[in-house]
C-alpha positions as CSV (number, residue, x, y, z in Angstrom):
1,X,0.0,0.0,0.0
2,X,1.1,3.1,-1.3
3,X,0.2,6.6,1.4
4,X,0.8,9.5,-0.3
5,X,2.1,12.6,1.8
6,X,0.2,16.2,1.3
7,X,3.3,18.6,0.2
8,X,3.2,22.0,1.2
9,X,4.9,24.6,-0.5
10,X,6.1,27.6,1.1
11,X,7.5,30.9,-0.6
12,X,10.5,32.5,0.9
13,X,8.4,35.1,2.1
14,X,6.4,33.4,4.0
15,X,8.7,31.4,5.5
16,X,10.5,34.6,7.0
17,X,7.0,35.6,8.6
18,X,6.5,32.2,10.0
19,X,9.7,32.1,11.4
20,X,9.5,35.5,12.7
21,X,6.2,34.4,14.2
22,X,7.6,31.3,15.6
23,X,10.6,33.5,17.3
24,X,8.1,35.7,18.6
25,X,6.0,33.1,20.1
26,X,9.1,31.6,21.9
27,X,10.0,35.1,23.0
28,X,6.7,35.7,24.6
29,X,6.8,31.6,26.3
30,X,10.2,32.7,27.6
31,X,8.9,36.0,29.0
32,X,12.0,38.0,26.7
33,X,11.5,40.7,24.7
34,X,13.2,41.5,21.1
35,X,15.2,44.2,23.0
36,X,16.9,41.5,24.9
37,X,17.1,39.3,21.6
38,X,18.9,42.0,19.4
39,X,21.3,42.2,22.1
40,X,22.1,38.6,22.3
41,X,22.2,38.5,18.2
42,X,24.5,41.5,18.4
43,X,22.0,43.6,16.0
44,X,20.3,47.1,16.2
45,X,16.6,47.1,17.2
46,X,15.9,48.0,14.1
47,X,17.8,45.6,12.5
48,X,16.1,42.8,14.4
49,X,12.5,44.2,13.9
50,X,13.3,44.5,9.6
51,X,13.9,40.3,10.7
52,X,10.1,40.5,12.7
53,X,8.5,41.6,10.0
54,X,9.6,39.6,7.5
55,X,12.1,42.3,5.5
56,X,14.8,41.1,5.9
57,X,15.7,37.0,6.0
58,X,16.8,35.1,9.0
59,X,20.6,33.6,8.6
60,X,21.3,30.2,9.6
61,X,23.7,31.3,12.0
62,X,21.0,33.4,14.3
63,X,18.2,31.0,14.0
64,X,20.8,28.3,15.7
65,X,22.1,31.1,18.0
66,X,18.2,31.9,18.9
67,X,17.4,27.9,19.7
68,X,20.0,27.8,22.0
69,X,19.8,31.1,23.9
70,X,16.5,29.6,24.2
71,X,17.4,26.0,24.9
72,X,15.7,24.7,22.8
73,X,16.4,22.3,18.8
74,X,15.9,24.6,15.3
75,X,13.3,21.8,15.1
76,X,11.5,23.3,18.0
77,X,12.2,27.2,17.3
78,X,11.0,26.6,13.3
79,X,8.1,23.7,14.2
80,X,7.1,21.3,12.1
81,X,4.9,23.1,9.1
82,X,8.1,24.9,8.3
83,X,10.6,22.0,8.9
84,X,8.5,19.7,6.2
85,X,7.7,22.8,4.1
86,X,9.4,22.6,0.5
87,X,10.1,25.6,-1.6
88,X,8.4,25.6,-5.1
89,X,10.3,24.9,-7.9
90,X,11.6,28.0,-9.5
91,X,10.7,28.8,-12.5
92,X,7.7,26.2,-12.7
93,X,5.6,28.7,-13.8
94,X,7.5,30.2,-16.2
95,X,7.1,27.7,-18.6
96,X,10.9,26.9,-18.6
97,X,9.9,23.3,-20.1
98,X,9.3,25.2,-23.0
99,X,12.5,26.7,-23.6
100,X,14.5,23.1,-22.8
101,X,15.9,21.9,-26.2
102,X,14.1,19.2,-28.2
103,X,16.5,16.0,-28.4
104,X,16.0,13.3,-30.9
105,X,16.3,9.5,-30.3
106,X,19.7,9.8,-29.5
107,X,19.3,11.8,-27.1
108,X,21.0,14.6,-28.6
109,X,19.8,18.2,-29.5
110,X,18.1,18.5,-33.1
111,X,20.2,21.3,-34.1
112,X,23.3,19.2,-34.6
113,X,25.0,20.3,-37.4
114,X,27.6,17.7,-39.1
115,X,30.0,20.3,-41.0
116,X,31.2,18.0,-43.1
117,X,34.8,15.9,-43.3
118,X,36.3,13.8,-41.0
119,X,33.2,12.9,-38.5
120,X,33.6,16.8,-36.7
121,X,30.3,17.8,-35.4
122,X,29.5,21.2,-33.4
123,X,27.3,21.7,-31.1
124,X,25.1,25.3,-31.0
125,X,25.9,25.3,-27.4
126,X,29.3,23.9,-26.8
127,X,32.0,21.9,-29.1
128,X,32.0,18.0,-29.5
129,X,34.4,16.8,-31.5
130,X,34.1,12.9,-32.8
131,X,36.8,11.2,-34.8
């Protein structure tokens, strides 16, 4: 039997407001404040409040530092809709498939051009040489 997991897809955006939400909750459960928090990160009020509202991204490096000023696993700071969130492919609306080259049986781009003697053939895109 075959169970088929529900993907969610999550924009960048998005993720920076749910983890900005997420830190904010675990401020608030900690009884902290984002004064205390810019302090411990080392950044401006200002700085860390862009980072609140979703302006500016989260690095790596703070969301690890946050967890373990707070004690607690990224797994636990981010929870789980953001750890088993996936980012949508880029460019998936763009119709990208349209612009991918058309191969033929051999697997090789149709606008393989044989120039003539000696078996040389070059490629639009980059040289191959057979002899």
């Amino acid at each position: 039997m075959v169970t088929s997991v529900a993907q969610h897809f999550i924009t960048e955006d998005q993720a920076n407001q749910q983890v900005s939400g997420e830190v904010r909750s675990w401020l608030g459960r900690r009884g902290l404040t984002q004064r205390q928090l810019a302090a411990h990160l080392g950044l401006s009020p200002t700085s860390l409040s862009f980072r609140m509202k979703g302006r500016t991204p989260w690095g790596f490096s703070e969301l690890m530092r946050i967890a373990t000023w707070l004690d607690i696993s990224l797994h636990d700071l981010l929870g789980d809709g953001l750890i088993n969130a996936k980012a949508p492919v880029r460019g998936a609306d763009e119709g990208l498939s349209e612009k991918l080259p058309q191969l033929d049986s051999n697997q090789q781009p149709l606008d393989f051009r044989c120039l003539g003697t000696g078996g040389l053939f070059v490629h639009m895109s980059y040289p191959f040489f057979m002899v």
